[in-house]
N, C-alpha and C positions, 0 to 999 in steps of 0.2 A: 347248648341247643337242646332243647325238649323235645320228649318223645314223642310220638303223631298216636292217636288212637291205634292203627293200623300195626305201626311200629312194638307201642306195647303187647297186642295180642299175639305177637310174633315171638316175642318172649315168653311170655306165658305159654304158647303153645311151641315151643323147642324146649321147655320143663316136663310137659307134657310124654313128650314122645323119647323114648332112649336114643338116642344118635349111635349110628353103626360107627360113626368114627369121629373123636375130635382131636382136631387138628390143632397145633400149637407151636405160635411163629411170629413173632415180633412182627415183622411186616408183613401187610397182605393188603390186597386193592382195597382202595385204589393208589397205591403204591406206584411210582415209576421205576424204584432200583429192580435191576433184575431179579433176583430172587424174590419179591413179591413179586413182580409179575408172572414169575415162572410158576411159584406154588399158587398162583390162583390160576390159571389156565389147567392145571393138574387138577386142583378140588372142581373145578366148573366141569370138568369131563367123567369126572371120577359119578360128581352129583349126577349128571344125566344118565349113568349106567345104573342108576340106580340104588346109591347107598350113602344115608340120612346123615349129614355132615355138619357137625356143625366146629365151627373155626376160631380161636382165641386170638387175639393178637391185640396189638398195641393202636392206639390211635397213628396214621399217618404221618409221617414228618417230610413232606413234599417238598416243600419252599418252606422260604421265609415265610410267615404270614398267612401260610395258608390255615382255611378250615377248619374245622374238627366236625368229622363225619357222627350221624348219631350212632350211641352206644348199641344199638340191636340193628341190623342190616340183614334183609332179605334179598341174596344176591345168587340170580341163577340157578335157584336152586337148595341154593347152601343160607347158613343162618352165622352170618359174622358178629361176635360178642367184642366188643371193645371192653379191655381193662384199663386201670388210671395204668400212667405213668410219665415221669419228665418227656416234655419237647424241646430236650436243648438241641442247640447245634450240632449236627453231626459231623461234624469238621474238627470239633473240638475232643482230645481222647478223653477226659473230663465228662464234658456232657455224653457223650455216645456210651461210656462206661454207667453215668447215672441213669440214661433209657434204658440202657437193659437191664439193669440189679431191677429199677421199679418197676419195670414191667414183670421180669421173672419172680419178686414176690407175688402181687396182686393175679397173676396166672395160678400161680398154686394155689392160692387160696380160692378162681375159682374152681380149679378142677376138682381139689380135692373134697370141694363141698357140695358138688353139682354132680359130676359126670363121674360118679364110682362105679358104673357097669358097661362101660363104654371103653370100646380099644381106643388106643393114647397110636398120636403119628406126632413125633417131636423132634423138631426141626433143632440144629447148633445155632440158634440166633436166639438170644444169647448163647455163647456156646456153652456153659454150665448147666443146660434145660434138659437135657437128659438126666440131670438128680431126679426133675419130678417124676419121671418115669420108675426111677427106681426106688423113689421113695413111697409110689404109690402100688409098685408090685409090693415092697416090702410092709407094708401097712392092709396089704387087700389085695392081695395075688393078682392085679390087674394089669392084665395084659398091653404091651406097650411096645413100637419101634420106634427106630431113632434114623434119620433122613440126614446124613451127612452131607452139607455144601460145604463144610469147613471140617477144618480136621486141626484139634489142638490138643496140645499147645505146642506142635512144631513150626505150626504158622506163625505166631505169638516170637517163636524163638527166632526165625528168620527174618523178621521184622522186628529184631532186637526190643523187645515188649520186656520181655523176660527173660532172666539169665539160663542161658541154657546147659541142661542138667543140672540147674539150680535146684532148690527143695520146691519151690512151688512147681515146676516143670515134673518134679516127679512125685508130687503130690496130685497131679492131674493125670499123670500116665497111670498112677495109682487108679485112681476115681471110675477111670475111660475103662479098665478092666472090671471096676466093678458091675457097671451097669452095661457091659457087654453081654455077661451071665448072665442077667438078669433078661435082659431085652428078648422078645421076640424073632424078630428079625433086624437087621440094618441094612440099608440102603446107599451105596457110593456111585458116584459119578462115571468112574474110569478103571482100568486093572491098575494103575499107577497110585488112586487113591483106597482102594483096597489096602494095597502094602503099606502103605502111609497110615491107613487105621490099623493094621491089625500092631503095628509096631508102637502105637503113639498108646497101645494099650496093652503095652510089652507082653504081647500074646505071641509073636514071631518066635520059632522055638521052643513052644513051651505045650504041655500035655494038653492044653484047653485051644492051641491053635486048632486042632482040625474043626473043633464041637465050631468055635466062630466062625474060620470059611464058611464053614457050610451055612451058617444061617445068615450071612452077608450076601448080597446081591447086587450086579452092577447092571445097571438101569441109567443108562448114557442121558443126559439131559437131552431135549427135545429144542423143536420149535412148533408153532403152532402154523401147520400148512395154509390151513385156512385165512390165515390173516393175512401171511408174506408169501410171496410168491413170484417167480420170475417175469419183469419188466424190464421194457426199455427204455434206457436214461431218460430220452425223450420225453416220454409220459410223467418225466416228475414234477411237480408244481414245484418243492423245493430248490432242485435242479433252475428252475427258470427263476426263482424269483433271487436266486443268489447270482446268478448269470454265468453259471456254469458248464452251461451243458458243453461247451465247446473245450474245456480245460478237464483234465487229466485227473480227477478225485479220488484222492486218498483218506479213506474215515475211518476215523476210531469212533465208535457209538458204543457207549455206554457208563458203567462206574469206571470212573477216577480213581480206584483204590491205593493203597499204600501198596501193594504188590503186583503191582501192575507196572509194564516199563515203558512208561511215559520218557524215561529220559531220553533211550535210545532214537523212539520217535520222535521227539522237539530235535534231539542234535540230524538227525535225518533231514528234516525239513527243512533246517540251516544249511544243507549243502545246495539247497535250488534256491532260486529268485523266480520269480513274479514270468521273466520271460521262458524259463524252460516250460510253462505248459500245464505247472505241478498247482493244485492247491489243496492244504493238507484240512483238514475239518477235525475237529477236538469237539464229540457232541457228549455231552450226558452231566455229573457231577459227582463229589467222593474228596477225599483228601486230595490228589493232588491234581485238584483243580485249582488249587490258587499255583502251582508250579505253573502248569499252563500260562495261568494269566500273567504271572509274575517274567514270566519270559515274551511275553508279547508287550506288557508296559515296559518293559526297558528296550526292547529293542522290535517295533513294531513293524509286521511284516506283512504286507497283504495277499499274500497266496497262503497266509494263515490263518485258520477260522477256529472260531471258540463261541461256543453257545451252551445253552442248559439240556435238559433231558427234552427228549420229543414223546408228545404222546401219543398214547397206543394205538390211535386212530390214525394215527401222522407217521406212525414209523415205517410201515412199507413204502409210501413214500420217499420218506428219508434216506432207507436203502439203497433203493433205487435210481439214485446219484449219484452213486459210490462206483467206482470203473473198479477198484480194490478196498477189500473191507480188513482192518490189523486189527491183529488178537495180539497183547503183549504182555508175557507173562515172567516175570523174575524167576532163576533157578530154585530151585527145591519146592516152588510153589503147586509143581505138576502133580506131589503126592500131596497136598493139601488141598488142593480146589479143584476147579475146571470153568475154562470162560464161555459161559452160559453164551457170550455174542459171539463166536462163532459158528454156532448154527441158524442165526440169525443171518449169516455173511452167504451162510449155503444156503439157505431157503428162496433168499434174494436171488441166486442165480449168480452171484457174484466169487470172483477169485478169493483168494487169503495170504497177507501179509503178516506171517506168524515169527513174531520175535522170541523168540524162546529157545528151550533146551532141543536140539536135531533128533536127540533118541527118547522124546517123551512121547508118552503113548499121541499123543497130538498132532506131534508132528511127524511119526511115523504115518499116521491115517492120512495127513497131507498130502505125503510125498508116494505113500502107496497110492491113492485116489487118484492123485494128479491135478487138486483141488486148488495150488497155489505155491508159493513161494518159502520156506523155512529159513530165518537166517538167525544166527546165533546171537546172544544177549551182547549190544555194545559195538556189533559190527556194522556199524556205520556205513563202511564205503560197500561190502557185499550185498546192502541191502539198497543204497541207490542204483547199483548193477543190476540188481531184479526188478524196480519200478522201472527203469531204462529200458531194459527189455520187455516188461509187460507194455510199455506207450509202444515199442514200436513193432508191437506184435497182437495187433486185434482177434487174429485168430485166434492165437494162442490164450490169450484172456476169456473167448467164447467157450471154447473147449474146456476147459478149468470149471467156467459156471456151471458150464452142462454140466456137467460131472456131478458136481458140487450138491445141485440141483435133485440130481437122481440119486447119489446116493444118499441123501437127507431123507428122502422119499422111501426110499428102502430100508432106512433102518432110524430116523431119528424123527418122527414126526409124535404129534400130540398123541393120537388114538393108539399106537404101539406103545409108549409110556404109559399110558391110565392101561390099558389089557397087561400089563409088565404087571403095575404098581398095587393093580383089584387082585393079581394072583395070589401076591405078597401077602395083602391085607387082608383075604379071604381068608388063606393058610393058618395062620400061627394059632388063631383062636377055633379054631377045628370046627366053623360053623358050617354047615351046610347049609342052611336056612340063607345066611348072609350070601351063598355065590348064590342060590338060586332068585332071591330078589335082587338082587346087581346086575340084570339083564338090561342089556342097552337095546334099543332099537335097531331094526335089521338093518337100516342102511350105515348104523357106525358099528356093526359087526362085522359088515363087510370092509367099513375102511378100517378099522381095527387089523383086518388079517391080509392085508395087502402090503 
């Protein structure tokens, strides 16, 4: 696709100007997996506060089939530079392996040739992409953090990728120490993936732990208030056009992942039929979505639904036909990630069916909050106990959203995240200049401090 006149003067003039921050991250809108849509709702808020962003990442890999977005994008703000690299299949560990080595070349070559006075924000997608950071403090002392959604190579090891405490495993815990020193700041999810990083960069114990705490910072992922927000079933056009409103909704929304525990949820759904009331919803895509499907072509079940990703415009909707929203997370997974869709499940106003570990920060915040239901990885029969009781208990469901609801609103929403993540990104580089132009407008000041 060729450039628009428009398009190229947008490039030419983002050469022009120094970018307060470029961002760097394999996926970004118009993205559906969550992690782009999370790090653009974060750059689109960050932008309106005031500071000149511009964004690396790879062409899109939406569907089959789809698009290719042009290479220079003026979006809200922000100025998205597409690099080459493969659109294989993301399904395939092959192809997913080849998008990211191609994109992490053609990224470095263009940061290091373009943005040399420019703070670096460098996302683990790929997760090896913190080298550029440290390869370009070490070349021109330039200033750089690192934005942890993943945390390797423990994840890598629990997903039997790679042999664990094998030489590449600790050729990587090597690596994660080095460009720890070197980093700015870093950024994690949870207090559970903190300890997950400071260990995966055998800092735990060791004379340089304190210097890292302290420049680590946990900055709980969000949702974006403004878009999701509490409704009644009733109002959902999805709800009605699947014919549900009257049946008991159980939804997983979102990535498919390999550490995600789809199984537990498929064998759950196998304990009901069509007449208890139940129908279980399988929305988004990832690896193990051909599980999914694969369990439904052999033994086809219709209070079982499976569909693709909804889009951003269609996802409050979505939610909001959900009576219960499941986060399902495989053990050890809690220090390496966090599921971005359960704040998605609180925004909604909606309970939580969290399959995971009972004492991960997660599901302690569930069960303090009163937000939903925790039942352990594989416990099948405790967890149709809880949907059993969530159907025959409406109040009890309401009380949960509210909850859910309000404390999203108190502590996890867009505008707290960008005031978190401008304080970070102000800091390291000792600018004054930069906080005083990163003024937002009075009215997201005020929702900023609420």
């Amino acid at each position: 696709m060729g450039n628009s006149p428009q398009l190229l003067w947008n490039m030419k003039a983002s050469h022009k100007t120094k970018p307060d921050l470029v961002i760097v991250c394999q996926v970004f809108y118009p993205e559906l997996v969550s992690t782009g849509q999370t790090l653009t709702e974060l750059a689109e808020e960050l932008a309106s506060r005031g500071l000149n962003i511009v964004v690396i990442a790879a062409q899109p890999t939406l569907l089959p089939g789809s698009r290719k977005v042009p290479r220079i994008l003026d979006h809200q703000g922000l100025t998205i530079r597409r690099t080459w690299s493969t659109r294989l299949p993301k399904t395939s560990f092959l192809g997913k392996l080849a998008n990211l080595s191609t994109f992490f070349i053609s990224a470095c070559g263009v940061v290091l040739f373009n943005y040399r006075n420019s703070q670096l924000l460098l996302l683990t997608n790929p997760p090896y992409l913190p080298l550029l950071g440290w390869l370009c403090h070490l070349l021109r002392r330039q200033s750089f953090g690192v934005l942890l959604f993943d945390i390797m190579p423990e994840q890598a090891e629990l997903l039997d990728f790679i042999k664990r405490n094998g030489l590449l495993a600790k050729g990587w815990r090597w690596f994660n120490a080095l460009w720890y020193q070197r980093a700015a700041y870093a950024v994690v999810l949870s207090p559970d993936m903190l300890e997950g990083a400071l260990d995966n960069a055998n800092l735990l114990g060791t004379t340089r732990e304190a210097n890292a705490r302290a420049k680590t910072r946990i900055i709980h992922v969000w949702s974006d208030d403004r878009l999701i927000a509490p409704r009644p079933k009733a109002t959902s056009t999805e709800a009605a056009r699947l014919q549900v409103l009257n049946r008991f909704v159980v939804q997983y929304s979102g990535n498919h992942g390999r550490f995600h525990d789809l199984e537990t949820l498929l064998d759950l759904a196998d304990r009901f039929t069509s007449s208890d009331g139940f129908v279980f919803q399988f929305i988004g895509e990832g690896q193990k979505k051909k599980l999914v499907d694969q369990r439904l072509a052999s033994n086809p079940r219709p209070h079982v639904y499976s569909s693709s990703y909804v889009p951003k415009e269609l996802l409050a909707d979505s939610l909001a036909m959900a009576d219960v929203g499941v986060v399902a997370q495989l053990p050890g997974q809690e220090r390496v990630c966090y599921p971005s869709k359960l704040l998605g499940i609180m925004a909604a106003g909606r309970a939580t069916l969290a399959i995971c570990p009972p004492n991960c920060a997660m599901g302690r915040m569930i069960r303090d909050q009163q937000i939903g239901f925790i039942v352990s990885n594989g416990d099948v029969a405790a967890a149709r106990e809880a949907l059993l009781a969530a159907k025959s208990d409406p109040a009890l469901l309401q009380r949960m959203g509210e909850n859910a609801s309000r404390y999203l609103r108190d502590h996890f929403t867009l505008a707290q995240a960008a005031k978190a993540y401008l304080e970070v990104i102000s800091g390291p580089v000792g600018s004054d200049d930069l906080r005083f132009r990163s003024s937002a407008p009075a009215e997201q000041e005020m929702r900023a401090s609420t």
